[in-house]
C-alpha positions in Angstrom: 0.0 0.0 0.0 2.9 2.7 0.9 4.3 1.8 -2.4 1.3 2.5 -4.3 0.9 5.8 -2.4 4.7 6.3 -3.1 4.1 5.9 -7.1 1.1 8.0 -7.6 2.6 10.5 -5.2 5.8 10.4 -7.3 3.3 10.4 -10.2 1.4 13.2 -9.5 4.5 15.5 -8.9 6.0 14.2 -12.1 2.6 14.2 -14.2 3.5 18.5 -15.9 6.7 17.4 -17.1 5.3 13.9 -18.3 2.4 15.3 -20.1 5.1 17.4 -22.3 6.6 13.6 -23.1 3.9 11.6 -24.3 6.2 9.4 -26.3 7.8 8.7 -22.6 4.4 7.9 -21.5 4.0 5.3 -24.2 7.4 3.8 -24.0 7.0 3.6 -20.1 3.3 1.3 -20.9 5.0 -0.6 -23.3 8.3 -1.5 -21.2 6.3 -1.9 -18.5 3.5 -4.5 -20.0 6.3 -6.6 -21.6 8.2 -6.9 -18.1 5.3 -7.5 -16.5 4.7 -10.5 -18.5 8.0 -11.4 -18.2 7.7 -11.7 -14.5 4.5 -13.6 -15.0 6.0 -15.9 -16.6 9.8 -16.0 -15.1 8.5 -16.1 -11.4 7.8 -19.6 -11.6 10.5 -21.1 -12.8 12.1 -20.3 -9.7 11.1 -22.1 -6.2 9.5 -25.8 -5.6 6.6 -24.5 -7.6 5.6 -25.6 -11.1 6.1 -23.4 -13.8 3.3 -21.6 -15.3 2.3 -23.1 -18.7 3.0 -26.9 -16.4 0.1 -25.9 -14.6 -1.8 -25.0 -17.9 -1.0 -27.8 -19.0 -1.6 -30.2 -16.4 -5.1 -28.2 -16.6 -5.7 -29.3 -20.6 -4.7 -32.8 -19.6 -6.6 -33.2 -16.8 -3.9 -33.1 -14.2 -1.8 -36.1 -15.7 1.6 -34.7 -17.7 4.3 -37.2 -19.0 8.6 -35.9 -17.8 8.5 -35.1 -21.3 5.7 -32.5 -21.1 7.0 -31.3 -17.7 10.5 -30.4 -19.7 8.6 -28.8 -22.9 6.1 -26.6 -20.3 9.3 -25.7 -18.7 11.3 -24.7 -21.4 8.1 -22.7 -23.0 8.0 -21.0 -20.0 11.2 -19.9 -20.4 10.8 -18.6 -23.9 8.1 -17.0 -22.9 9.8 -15.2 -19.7 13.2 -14.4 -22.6 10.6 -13.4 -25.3 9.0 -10.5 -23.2 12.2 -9.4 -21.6 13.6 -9.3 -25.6 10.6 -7.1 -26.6 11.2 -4.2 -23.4 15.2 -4.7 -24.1 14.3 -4.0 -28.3 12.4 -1.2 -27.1 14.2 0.7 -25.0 17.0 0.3 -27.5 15.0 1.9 -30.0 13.3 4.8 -27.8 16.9 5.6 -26.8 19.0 5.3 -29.8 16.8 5.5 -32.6 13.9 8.1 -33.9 10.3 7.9 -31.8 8.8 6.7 -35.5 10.9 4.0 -35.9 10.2 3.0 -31.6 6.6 3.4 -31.8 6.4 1.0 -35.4 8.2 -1.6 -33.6 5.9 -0.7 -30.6 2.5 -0.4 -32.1 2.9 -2.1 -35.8 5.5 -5.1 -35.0 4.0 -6.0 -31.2 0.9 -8.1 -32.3 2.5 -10.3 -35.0 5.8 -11.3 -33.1 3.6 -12.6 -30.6 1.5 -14.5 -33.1 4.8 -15.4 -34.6 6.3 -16.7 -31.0 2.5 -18.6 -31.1 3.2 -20.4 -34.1 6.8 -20.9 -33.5 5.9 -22.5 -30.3 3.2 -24.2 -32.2 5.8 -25.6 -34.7 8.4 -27.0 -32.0 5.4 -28.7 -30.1 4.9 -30.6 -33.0 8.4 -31.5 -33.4 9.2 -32.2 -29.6 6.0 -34.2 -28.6 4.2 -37.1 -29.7 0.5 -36.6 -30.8 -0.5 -38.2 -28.1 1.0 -35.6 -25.8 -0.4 -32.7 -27.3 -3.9 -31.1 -27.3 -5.8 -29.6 -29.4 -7.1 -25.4 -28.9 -10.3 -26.4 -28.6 -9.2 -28.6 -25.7 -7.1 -25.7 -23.6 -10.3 -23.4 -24.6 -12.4 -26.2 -22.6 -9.8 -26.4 -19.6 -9.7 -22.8 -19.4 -13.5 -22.6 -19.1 -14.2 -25.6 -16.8 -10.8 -24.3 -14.4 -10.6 -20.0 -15.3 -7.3 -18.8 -13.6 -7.8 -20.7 -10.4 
């Protein structure tokens, strides 16, 4: 709670000089989204916990996952956790060193379809490290995620 105070009291202060940097604004939501995710995601591979997509997973499949899906939910949690931190890193490359038009393409243009292509890549490396019998269908993680939410 104090830090929450602490931010929008440091906000509010800041907020004349930030309204006179909207491109700041911007790059600020769209670091801070990507390492948001990234903590998401990274926070459990550490600990005696699973990691995240294990527990999706497990989830989809009715609780029952093989060593070898254990390994591959794993490892795409860590691509996941890598992916976002790559996207903030990439950006504040580009807010720094490079024009605001070429930062806010990559930001607002190049977002969406590098996370469909992560999607599909993911997609593609399932296929190749599981056997069908180990992996599910959308429509089956769209049932799990209905019948379980985000308990």
């Amino acid at each position: 709670a104090l830090a929450a105070f602490a931010s929008l009291a440091l906000l509010a202060w800041a907020w004349p000089a930030l309204t006179s940097e909207v491109a700041f604004l911007y790059f600020v939501q769209h670091v801070g989204v990507n390492l948001l995710l990234a903590a998401f995601f990274g926070r459990t591979l550490s600990g005696p916990g699973e990691s995240l997509v294990t527990r999706m997973a497990r989830k989809v499949h009715g609780g029952v996952l093989s060593a070898r899906q254990v390994a591959y939910t794993r490892w795409v949690t860590k691509a996941w956790t890598v992916f976002f931190l790559s996207l903030a890193t990439i950006s504040t490359l580009l807010f720094l060193l490079a024009p605001v038009a070429a930062w806010s393409v990559f930001a607002n243009l190049l977002g969406g379809p590098l996370i469909g292509a992560m999607f599909v890549g993911e997609y593609l490396w399932r296929l190749r490290c599981l056997p069908a019998h180990e992996r599910s269908t959308f429509a089956e993680a769209v049932r799990a995620w209905k019948q379980h939410g985000s308990d």
